[in-house]
N, C-alpha and C positions, 0 to 999 in steps of 0.2 A: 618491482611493481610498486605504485606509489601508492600508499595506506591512506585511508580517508584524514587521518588525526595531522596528517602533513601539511592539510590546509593552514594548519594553524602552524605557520612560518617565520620566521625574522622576517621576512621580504613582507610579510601582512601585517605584522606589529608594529612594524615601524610606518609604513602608510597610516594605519590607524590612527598608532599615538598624534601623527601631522595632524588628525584630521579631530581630534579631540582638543587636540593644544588649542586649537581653533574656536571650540565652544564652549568648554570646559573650562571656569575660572579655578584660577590654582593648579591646574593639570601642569606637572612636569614629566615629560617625555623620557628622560635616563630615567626617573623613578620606577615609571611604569615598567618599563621593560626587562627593569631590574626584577621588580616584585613577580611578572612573569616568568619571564626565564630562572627558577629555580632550581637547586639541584635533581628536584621532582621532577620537574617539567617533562625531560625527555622520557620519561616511565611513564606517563599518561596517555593512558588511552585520548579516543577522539571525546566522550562523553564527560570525560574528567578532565580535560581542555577547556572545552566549553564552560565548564562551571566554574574553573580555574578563574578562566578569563571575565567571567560574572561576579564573582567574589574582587577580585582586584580593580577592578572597574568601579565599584560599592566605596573603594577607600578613597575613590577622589570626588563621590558626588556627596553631596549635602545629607544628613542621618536622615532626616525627615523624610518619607516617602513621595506627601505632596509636590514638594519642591525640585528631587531627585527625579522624578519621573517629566517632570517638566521640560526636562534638558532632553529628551529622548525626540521630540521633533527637529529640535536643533539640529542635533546631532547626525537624526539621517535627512537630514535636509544637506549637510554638508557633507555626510559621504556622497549624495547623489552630486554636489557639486565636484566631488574631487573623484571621481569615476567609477567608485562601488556601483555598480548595478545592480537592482532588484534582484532578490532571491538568491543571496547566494548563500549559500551555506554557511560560511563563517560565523555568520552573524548572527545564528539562531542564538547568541549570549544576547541579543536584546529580549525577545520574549522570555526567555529564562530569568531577567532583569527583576520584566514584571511580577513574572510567578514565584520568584525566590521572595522579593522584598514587599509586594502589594496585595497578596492574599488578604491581607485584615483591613486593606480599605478599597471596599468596590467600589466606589462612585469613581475614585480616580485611576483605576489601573484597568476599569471596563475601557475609559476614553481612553488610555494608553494604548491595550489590543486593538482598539478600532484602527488608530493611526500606524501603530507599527505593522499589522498584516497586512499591509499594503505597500510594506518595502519588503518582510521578510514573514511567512507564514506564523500565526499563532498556536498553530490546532493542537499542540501540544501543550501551549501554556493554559488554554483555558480550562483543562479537565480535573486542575484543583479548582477551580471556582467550579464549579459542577459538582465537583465532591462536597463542596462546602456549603453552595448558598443553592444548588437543586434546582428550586421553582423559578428561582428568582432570576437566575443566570440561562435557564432556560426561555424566560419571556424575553433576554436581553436578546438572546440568539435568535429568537422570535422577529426583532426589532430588525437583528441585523439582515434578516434576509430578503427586505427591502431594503437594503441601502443602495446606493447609487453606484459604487465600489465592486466591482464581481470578486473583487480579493476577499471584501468583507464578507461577501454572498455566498464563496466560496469556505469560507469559515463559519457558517451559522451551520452550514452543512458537514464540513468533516471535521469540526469541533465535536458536535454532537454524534457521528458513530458509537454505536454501541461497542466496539471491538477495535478502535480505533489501532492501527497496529504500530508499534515501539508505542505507544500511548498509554496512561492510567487506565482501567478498565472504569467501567461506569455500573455496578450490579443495577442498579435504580431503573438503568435504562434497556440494560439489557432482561430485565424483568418485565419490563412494562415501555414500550418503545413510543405509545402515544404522543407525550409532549414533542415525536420526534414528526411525526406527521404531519402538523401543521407548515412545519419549514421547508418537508420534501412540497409540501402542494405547490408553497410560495416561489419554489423554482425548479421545476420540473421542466418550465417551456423557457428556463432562462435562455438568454443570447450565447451567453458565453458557455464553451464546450466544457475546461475546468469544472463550472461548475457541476453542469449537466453531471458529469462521470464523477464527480462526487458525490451528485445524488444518488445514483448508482450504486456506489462505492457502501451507502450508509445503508441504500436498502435490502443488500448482498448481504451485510451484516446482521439484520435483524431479522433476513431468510433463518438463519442458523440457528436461531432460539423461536420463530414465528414462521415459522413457512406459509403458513396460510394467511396470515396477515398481505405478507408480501403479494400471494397468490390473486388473493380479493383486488389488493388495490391493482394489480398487473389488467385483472380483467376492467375495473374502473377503467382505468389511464387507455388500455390498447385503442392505438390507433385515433387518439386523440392529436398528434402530428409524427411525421417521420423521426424527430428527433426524441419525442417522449419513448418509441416504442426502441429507440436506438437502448436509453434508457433502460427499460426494461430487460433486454435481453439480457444486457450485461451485469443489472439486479440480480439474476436467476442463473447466473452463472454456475454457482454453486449448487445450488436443488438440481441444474440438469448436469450439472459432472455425477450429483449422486445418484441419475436416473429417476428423480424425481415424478411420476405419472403425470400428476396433475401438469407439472411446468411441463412436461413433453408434448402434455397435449394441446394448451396451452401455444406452444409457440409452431404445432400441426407435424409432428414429429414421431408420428407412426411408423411400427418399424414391418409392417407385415408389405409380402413383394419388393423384398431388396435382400440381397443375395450376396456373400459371404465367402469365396473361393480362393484357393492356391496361397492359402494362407501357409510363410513358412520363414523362422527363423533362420537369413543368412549366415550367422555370428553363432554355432550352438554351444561355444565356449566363449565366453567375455572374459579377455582379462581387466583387471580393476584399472583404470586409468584408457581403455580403449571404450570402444562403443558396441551397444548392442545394435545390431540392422534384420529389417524384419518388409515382408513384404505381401501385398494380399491385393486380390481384386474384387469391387464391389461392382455390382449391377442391379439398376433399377429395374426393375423386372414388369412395372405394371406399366400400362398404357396411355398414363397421362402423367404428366410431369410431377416430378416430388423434391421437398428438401432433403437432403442426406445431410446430417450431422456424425462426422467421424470421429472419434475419438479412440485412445489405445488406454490400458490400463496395464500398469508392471505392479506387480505381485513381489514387492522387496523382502528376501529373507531376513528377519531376525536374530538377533543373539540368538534365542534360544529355538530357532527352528522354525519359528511362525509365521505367516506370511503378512504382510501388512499393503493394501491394495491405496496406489495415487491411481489418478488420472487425467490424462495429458488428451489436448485438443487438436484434432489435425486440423480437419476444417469444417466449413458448414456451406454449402451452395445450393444449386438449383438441380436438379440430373432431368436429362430430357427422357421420355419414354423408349425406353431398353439400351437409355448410356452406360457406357460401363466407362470405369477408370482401375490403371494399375498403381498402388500408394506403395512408398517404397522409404522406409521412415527410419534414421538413427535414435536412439538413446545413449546418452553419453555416461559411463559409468566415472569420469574421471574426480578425482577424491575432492571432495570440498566440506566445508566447515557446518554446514546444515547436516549434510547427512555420515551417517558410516555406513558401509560397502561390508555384508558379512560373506564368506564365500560360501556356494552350496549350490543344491538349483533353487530358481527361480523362475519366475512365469508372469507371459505378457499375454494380453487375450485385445480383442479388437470388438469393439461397442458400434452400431448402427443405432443412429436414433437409440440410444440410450440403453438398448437391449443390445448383451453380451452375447456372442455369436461362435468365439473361436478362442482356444486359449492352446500355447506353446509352451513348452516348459524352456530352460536354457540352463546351463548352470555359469555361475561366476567363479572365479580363479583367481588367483594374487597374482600380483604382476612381477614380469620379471626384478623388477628391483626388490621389488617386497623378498621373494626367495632370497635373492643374495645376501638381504638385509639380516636371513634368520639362521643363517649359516654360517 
């Protein structure tokens, strides 16, 4: 399986260096590649690549910031001529550029983010300038969300998340989320969908410490265009995974006359690496048409015995008066790097409009290899 850090290739260094030799006065190509490929190199993660490659990049541009920074239009002016496309990955070592070496001069690494988010996302370089200059860098993001650029428009918006994720945290903002309001207003009805679902994305975030903020503005915005209210939904994501009342009510998600049956774990032994499967039918029960919003919740054992509750989205639709439907839903227990798998029983229960209706126990097992493994 190929690991993210593998972008960062011979096959992609040596393109580069081409495309540097190109802009870059003094750049010699063996140098570069030399100073990269270290005996480190291959022990580096993908994060310590990037900066690798941000750090040796520094030793061929001018000390000076103003001047250094200068070269970075060139630059991806000529990867777009020699076939880098927008957004890829690799290249997040240009906003790293800005943020490693131009923290101490705003006026010119602000105009540096505006031009590079628009080959490769900033939203991570800007949140030391947020930590640093606050007001200031918040009227800049102010600015940017009229710009003409939905890239830029795009980043006045998930630069400023409060919860930004792999991102600095922001306590300032996530205390007081106001300076953040102005931006969502300015592009709520933007064109571009990006942005829209990052406005989204920000106002999801500031549910978590402000629910009712969020809630006010939800009732503000409804139904102010199809796409605002698209918006919304997916702001509240989070308050209606937690059953949130108000957002239930809110998006008309009442749970009385709908009906809850033949609920019943297929799987009542999961081994760790197989899947749990579970099956249940729901019926609208009243006379005129309703939303159903389905969702399942698994109840994960802890180390120490405890249960710890997610929850997972089946669907959300329309049910005509006395529809029923059969849901017939896997969870997959197979080991990954987020979670651990402790054995024991566990328990899945099934949500109706946000009210909890049924819950199953099941227990989890180690999987054949795991035995062999302890014997």
């Amino acid at each position: 399986m190929a690991l993210i850090k593998d972008i960062y290739s011979p096959t992609f260094y040596d393109r580069l260096a081409d495309s540097l030799q190109a802009e870059v006065s003094g750049f010699n190509k063996t140098t570069f590649l030399r100073q990269i490929f270290t005996p480190a190199f291959a022990t580096m993660e993908w994060k310590q690549r990037l900066k690798h490659t941000t750090q040796v990049l520094h030793t061929f541009f001018p000390v000076v910031f103003p001047e250094s920074v200068a070269l970075l239009p060139r630059i991806i002016n000529r990867l777009k001529a020699d076939g880098f496309r927008e957004g890829r990955l690799e290249f997040m070592f240009l906003p790293d550029y800005i943020e490693t070496y131009g923290l101490h001069d705003f006026d010119n690494a602000v105009h540096a983010l505006e031009f590079t988010t628009q080959y490769i996302s900033c939203e991570f370089a800007v949140r030391p300038f947020l930590l640093k200059y606050g007001e200031r860098m918040m009227q800049q993001m102010l600015q940017w969300s009229s710009h003409p650029s939905s890239s830029v428009r795009r980043l006045a918006s998930e630069g400023s998340r409060p919860r930004l994720p792999w991102g600095l945290g922001v306590p300032a903002l996530k205390k007081d989320p106001s300076p953040i309001l102005p931006i969502l207003e300015n592009l709520k009805n933007d064109p571009s969908e990006s942005v829209r679902r990052s406005v989204a994305n920000n106002l999801n975030d500031i549910s978590k410490d402000h629910p009712e903020l969020v809630l006010h503005l939800a009732a503000t915005w409804k139904n102010t265009t199809p796409e605002t209210n698209a918006i919304l939904k997916h702001a509240c994501r989070t308050l209606l995974k937690q059953s949130h009342p108000a957002a239930l009510s809110h998006f008309g998600l009442a749970s009385t006359q709908l009906e809850v049956s033949g609920f019943e774990v297929l799987t009542p032994q999961v081994s760790i690496g197989s899947n749990l499967e579970f099956r249940f039918v729901v019926q609208n029960k009243a006379d005129t048409a309703r939303t159903i919003r389905l969702e399942y919740a698994l109840y994960y054992r802890k180390h120490k015995g405890q249960l710890s509750k997610k929850v997972f989205k089946i669907s959300e639709r329309i049910y005509g008066p006395g529809e029923m439907a059969v849901i017939v839903r896997k969870q997959s227990f197979r080991t990954i790097t987020t979670r651990t798998f402790y054995v024991g029983e566990h328990q899945v229960a099934v949500l109706v409009n946000g009210q909890e209706t049924k819950t199953q126990t099941f227990t989890l097992v180690a999987s054949i290899l795991e035995f062999s493994g302890t014997e």
